[in-house]
C-alpha angles and dihedrals in degrees: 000000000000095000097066087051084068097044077049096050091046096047083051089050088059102038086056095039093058102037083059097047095051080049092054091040081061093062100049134108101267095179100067084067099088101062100352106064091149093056088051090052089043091049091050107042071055101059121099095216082057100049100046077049090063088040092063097035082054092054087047095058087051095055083045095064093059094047095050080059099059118025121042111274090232095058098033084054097049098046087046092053100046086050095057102035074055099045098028084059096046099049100035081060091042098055108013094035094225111167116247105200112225088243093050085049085046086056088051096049091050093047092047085052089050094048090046081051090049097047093043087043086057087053088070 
């Protein structure tokens, strides 16, 4: 049990991670990316959403590491992963309103169906 509130904390690490990145990604200077993709670089390892974003992916792979120790990598992986393709979709529509197709929600619901089989099928 605890170790899927730590699959749980890390998929929220990522899920976090990445909704303020793509927040920070927002503010930059889009416009150095044509011929000054160093700048960009520069202007984003800069920027303040960017870096919290690594913060908390940091904590995640910490997390991560316990869980790896605990759980197979293949399961742990795959729990993880069918969590965030779930909760990435929802809240990138939610608050970036980025339009999720009914057969791309139809995908995430079969992969999180595999990834409960899967799961049920490493109790045995």
């Amino acid at each position: 049990m605890l170790e899927m509130f730590f699959i749980l904390l890390v998929t929220l690490c990522t899920l976090s991670s990445q909704l303020i990145l793509k927040r920070g990604v927002a503010t930059l200077d889009m416009s150095l990316l044509g011929s000054h993709k160093l700048a960009f670089l520069l202007q984003a390892i800069a920027s303040p959403y960017v870096l919290v974003a690594i913060g908390i992916q940091g904590c995640g792979f910490l997390l991560w590491i316990l869980v790896v120790s605990r759980v197979k990598l293949g399961v742990a992986f795959a729990i993880s992963g069918s969590f965030f393709y779930l909760l990435i979709a929802f809240s990138s529509w939610l608050l970036y309103g980025e339009r999720i197709s009914p057969l791309q929600w139809a995908g995430l619901i079969l992969i999180s169906v595999g990834v409960a089989l899967l799961n049920l099928g490493s109790a045995a």
